[in-house]
N, CA, C and O atoms as CSV, one atom per row, in Angstrom:
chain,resi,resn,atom,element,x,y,z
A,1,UNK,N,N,123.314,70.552,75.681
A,1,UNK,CA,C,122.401,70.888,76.746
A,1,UNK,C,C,120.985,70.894,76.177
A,1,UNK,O,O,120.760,71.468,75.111
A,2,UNK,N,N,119.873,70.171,76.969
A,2,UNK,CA,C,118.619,70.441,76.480
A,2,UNK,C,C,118.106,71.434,76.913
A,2,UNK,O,O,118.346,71.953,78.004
A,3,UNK,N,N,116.990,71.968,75.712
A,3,UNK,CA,C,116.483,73.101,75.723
A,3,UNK,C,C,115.516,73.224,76.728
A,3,UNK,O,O,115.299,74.343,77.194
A,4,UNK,N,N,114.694,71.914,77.272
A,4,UNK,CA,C,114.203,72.145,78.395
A,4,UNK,C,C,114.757,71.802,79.977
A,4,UNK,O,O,114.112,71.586,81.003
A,5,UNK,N,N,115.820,71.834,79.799
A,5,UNK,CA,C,116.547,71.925,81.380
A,5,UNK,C,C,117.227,73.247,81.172
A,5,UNK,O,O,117.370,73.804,82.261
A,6,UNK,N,N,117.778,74.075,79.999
A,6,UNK,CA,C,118.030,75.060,80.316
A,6,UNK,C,C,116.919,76.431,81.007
A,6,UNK,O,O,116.926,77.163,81.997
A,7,UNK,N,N,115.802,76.144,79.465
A,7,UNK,CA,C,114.521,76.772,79.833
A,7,UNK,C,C,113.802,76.568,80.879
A,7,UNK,O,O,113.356,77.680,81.163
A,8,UNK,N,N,113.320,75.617,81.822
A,8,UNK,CA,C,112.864,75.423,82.922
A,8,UNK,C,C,111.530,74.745,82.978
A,8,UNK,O,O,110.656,74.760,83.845
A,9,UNK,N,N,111.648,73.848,81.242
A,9,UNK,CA,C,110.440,73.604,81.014
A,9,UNK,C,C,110.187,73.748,79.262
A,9,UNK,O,O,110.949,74.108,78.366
A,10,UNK,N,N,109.399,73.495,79.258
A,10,UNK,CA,C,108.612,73.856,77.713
A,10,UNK,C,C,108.690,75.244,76.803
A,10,UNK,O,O,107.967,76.240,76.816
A,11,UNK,N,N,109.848,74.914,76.013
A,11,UNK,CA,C,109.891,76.650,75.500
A,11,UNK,C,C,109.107,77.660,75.439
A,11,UNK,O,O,109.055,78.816,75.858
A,12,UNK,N,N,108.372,76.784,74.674
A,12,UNK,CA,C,107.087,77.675,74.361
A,12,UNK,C,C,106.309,78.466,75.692
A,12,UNK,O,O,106.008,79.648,75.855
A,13,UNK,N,N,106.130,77.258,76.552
A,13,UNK,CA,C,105.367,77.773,78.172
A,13,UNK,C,C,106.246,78.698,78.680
A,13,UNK,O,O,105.744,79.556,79.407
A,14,UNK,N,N,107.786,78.757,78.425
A,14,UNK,CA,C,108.555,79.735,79.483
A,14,UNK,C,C,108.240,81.075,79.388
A,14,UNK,O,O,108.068,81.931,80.256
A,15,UNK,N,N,108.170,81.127,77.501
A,15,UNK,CA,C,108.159,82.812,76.605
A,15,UNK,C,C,106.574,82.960,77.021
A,15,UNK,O,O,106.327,84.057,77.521
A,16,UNK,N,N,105.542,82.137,76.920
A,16,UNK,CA,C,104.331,82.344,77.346
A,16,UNK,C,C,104.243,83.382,78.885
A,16,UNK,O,O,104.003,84.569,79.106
A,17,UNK,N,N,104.514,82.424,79.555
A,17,UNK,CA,C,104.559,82.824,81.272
A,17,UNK,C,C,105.451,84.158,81.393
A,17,UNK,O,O,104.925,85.171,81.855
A,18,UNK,N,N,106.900,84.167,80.950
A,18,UNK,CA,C,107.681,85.641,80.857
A,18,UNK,C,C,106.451,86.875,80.454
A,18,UNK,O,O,106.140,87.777,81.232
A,19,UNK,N,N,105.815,86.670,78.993
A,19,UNK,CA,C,105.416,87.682,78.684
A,19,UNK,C,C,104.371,88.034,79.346
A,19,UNK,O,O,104.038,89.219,79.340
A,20,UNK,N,N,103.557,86.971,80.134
A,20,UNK,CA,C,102.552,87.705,81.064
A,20,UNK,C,C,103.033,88.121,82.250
A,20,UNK,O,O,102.309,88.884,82.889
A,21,UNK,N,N,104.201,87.772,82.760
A,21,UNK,CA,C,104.513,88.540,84.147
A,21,UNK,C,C,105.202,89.802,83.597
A,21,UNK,O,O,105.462,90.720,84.376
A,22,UNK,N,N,105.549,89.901,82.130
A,22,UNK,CA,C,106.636,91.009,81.954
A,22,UNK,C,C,105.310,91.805,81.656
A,22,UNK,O,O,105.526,93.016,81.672
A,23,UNK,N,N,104.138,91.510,81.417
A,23,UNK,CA,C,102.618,92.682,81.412
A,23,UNK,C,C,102.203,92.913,82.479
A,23,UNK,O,O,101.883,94.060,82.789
A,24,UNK,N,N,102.117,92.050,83.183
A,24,UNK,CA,C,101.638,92.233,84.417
A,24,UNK,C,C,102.509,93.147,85.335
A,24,UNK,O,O,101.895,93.811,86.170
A,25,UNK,N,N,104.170,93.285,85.265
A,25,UNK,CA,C,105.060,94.340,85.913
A,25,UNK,C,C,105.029,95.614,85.251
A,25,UNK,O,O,105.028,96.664,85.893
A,26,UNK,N,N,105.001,95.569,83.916
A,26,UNK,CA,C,104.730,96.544,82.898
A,26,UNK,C,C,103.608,97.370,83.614
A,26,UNK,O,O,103.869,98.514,83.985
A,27,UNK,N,N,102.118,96.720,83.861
A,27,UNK,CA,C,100.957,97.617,84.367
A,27,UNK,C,C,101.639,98.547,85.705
A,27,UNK,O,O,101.518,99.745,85.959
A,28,UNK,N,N,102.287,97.617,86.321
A,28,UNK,CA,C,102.508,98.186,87.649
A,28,UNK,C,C,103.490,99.468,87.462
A,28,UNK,O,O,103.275,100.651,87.723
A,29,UNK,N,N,104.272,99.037,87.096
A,29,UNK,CA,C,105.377,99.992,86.702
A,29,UNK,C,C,104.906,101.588,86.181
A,29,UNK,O,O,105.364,102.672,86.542
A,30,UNK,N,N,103.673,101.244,85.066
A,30,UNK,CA,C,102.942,102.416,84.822
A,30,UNK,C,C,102.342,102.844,85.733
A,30,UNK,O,O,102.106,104.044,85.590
A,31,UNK,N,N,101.842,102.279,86.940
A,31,UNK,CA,C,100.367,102.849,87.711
A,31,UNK,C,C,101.790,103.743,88.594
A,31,UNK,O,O,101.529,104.848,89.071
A,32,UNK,N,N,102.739,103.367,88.694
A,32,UNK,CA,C,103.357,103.706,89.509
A,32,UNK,C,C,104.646,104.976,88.680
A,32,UNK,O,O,105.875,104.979,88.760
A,33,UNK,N,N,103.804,105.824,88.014
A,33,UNK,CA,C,104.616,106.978,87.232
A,33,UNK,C,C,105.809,106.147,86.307
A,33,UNK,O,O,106.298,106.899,85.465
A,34,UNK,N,N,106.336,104.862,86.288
A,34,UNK,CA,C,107.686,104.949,85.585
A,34,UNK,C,C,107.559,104.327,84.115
A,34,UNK,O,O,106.990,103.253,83.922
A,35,UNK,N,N,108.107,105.051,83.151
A,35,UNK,CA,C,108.077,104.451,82.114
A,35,UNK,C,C,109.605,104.558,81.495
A,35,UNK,O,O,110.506,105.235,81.992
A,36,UNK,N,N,109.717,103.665,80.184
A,36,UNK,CA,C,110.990,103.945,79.844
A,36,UNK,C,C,111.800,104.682,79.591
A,36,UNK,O,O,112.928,104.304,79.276
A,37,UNK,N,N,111.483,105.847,79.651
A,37,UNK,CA,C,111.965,107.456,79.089
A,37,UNK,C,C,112.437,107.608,80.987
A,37,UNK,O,O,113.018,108.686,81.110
A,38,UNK,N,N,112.375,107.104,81.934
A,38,UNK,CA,C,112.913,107.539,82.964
A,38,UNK,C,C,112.402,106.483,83.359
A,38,UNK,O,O,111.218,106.525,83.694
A,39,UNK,N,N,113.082,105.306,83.435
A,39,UNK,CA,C,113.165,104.092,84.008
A,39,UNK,C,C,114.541,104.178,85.239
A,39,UNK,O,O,114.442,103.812,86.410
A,40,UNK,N,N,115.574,104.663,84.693
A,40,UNK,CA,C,117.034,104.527,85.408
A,40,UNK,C,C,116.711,106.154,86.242
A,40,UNK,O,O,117.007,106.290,87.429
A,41,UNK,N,N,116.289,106.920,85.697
A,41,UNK,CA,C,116.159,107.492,86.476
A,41,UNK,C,C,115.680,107.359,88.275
A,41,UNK,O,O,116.318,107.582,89.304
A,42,UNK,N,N,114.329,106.914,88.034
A,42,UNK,CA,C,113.484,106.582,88.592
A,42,UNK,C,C,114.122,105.842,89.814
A,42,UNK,O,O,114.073,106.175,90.998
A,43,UNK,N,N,114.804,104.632,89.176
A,43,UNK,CA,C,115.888,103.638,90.227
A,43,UNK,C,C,116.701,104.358,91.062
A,43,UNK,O,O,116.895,104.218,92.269
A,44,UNK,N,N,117.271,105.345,90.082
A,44,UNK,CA,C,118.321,106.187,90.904
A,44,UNK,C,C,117.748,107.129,92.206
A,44,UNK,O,O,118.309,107.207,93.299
A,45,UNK,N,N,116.430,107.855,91.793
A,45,UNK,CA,C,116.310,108.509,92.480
A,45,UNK,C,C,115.335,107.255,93.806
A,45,UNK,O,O,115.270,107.653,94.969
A,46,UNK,N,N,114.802,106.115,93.515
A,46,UNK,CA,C,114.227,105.770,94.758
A,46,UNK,C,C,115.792,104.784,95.755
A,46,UNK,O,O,115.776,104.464,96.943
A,47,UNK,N,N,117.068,104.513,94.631
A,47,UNK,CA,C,118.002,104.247,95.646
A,47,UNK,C,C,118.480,105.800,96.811
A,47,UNK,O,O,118.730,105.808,98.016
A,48,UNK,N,N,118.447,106.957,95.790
A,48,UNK,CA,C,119.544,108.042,96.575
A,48,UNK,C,C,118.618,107.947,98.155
A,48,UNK,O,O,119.156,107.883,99.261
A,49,UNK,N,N,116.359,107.965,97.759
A,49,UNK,CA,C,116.064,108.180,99.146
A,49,UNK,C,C,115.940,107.174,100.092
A,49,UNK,O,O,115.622,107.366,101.265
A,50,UNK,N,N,116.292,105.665,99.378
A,50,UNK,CA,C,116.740,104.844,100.725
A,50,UNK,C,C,117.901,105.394,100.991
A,50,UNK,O,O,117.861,105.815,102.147
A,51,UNK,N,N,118.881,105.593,100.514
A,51,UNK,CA,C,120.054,105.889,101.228
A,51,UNK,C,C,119.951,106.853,101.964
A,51,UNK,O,O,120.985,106.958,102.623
A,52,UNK,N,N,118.728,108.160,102.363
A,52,UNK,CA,C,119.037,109.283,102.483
A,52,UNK,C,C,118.106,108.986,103.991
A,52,UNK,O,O,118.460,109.531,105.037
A,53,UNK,N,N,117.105,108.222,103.944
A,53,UNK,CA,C,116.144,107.603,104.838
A,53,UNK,C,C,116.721,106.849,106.053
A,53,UNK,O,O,116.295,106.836,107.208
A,54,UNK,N,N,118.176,105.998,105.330
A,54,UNK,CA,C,118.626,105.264,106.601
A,54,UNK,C,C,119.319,105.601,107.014
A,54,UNK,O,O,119.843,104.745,107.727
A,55,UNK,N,N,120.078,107.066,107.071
A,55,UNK,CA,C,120.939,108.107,107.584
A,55,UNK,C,C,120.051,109.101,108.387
A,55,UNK,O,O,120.303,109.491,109.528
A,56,UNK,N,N,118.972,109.459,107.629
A,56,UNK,CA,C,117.738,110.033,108.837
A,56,UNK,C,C,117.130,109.229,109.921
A,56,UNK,O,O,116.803,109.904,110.897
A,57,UNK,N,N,116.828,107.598,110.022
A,57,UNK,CA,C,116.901,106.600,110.576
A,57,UNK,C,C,118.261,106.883,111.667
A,57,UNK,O,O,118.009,107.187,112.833
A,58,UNK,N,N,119.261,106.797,111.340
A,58,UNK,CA,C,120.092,106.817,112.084
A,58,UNK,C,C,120.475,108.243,113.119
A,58,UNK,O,O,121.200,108.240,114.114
A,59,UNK,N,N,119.712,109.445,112.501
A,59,UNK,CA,C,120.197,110.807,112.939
A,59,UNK,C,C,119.163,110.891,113.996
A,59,UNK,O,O,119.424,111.504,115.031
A,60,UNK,N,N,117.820,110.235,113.795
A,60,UNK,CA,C,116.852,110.100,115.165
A,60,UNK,C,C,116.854,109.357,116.056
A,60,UNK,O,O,116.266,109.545,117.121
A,61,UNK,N,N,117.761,108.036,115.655
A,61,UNK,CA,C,118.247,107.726,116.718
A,61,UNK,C,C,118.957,108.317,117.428
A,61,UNK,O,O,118.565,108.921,118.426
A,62,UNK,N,N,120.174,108.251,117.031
A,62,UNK,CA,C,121.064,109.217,117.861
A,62,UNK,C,C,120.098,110.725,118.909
A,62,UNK,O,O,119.969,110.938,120.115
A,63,UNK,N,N,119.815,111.154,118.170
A,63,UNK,CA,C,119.122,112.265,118.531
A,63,UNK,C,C,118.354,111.709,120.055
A,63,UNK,O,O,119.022,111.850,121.079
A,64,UNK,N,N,117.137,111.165,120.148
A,64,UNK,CA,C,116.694,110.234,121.253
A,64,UNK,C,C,117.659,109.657,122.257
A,64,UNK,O,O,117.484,109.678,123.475
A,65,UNK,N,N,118.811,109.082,121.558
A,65,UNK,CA,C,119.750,108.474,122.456
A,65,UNK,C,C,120.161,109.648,123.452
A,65,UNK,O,O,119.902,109.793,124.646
A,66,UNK,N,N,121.066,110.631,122.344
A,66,UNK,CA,C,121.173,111.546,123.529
A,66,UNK,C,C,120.437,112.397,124.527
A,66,UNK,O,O,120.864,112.882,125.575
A,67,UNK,N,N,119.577,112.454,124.137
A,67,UNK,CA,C,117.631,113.391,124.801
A,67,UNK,C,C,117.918,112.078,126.599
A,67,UNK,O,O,118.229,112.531,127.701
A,68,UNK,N,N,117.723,110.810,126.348
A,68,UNK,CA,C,117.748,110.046,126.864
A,68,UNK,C,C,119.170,109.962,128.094
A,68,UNK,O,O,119.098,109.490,129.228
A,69,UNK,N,N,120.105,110.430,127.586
A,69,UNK,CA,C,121.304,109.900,128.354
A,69,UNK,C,C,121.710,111.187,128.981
A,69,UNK,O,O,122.772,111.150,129.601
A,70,UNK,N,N,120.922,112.583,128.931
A,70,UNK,CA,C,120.932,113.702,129.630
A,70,UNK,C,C,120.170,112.935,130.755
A,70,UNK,O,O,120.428,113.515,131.809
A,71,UNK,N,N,119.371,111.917,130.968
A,71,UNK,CA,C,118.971,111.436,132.248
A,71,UNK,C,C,119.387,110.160,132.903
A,71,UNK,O,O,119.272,109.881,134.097
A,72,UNK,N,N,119.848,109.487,132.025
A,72,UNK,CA,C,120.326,107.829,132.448
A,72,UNK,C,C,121.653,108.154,133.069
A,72,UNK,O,O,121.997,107.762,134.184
A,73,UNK,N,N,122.715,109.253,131.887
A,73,UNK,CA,C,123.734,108.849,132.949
A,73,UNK,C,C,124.455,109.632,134.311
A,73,UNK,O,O,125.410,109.421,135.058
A,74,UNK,N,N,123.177,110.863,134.116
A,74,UNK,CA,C,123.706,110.898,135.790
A,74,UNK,C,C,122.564,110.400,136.805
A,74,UNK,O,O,122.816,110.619,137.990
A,75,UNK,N,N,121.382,109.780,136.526
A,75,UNK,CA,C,121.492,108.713,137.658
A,75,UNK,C,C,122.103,107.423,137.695
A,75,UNK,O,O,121.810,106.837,138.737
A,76,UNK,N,N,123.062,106.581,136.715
A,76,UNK,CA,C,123.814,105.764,137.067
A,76,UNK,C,C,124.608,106.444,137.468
A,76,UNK,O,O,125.160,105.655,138.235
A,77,UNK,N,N,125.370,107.740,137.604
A,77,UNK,CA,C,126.513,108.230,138.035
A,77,UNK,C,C,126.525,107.898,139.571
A,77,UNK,O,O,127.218,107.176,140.288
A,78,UNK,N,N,125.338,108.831,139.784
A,78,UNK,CA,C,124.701,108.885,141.181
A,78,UNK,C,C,125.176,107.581,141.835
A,78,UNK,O,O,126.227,107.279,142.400
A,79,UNK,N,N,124.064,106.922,141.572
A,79,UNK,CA,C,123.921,105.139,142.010
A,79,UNK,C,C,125.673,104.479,142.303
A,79,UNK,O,O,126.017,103.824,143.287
A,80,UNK,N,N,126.627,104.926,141.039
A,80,UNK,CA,C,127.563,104.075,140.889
A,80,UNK,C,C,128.365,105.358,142.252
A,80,UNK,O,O,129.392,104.825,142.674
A,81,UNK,N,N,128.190,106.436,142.781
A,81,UNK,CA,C,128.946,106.848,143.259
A,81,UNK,C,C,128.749,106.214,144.398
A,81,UNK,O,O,129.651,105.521,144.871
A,82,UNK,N,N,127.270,106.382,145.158
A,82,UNK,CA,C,126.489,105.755,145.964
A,82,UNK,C,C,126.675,104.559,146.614
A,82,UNK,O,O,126.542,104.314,147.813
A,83,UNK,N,N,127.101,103.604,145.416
A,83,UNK,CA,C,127.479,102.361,146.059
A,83,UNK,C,C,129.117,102.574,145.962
A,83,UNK,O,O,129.677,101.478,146.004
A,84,UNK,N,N,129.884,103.495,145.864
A,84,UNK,CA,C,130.925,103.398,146.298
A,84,UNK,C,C,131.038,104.056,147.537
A,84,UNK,O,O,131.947,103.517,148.170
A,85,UNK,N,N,130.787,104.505,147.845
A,85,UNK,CA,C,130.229,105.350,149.366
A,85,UNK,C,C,129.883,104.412,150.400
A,85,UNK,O,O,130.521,104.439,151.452
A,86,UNK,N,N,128.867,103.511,150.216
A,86,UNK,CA,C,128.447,102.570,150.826
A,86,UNK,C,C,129.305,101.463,151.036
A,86,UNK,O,O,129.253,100.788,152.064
A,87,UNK,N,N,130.085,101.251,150.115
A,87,UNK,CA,C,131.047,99.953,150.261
A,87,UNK,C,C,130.424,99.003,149.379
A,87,UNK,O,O,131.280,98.331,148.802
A,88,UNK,N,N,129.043,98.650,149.012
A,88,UNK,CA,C,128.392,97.865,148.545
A,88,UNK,C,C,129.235,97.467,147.012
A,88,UNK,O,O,129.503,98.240,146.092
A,89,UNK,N,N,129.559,95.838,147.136
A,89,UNK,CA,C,130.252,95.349,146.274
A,89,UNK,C,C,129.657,94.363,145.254
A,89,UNK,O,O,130.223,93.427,144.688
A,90,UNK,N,N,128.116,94.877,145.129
A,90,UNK,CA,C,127.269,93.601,144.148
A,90,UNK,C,C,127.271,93.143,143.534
A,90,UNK,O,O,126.880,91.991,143.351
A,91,UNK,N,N,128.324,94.810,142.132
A,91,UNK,CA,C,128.634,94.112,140.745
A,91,UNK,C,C,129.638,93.427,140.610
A,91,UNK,O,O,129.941,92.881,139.549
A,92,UNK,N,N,130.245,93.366,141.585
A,92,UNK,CA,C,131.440,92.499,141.695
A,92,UNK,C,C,131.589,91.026,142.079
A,92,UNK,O,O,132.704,90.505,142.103
């Protein structure tokens, strides 16, 4: 296998280009509290609050849904009794 179809190019240019994006994530990574002494940490704790976010996501929905269906479904009740009363056969 050649070394530049594995590498993606010019050895030399690949380790070049790696080490400036691996500085350039490096800066960020710092501006943003994480360093290697709590790197995995860090992961762990920003997976637990997506996970904890799209269960609160989901608990306000719900929440709204039902706020909401204390009014939707007894006026479809209404309506659906209404048109049985009437005879009216529309949805049918």
């Amino acid at each position: 296998m050649d070394t530049r179809t594995f590498m993606g190019g010019n050895p030399l240019a690949v380790i070049v280009r790696l080490a400036l994006i691996s500085l350039v994530v490096g800066i960020v990574l710092s501006a943003l509290g994480i360093d290697l002494s709590n790197f995995f940490y860090e992961i762990n704790r920003l997976l637990r609050d997506l996970w904890d976010m799209g269960f609160r996501a989901f608990d306000w929905v719900l929440q709204y849904m039902a706020l909401g269906a204390l009014v939707v479904v007894p006026i479809w009740l209404v309506t659906r009794f209404a048109r049985g009363v009437r005879g009216d056969k529309a949805d049918e």
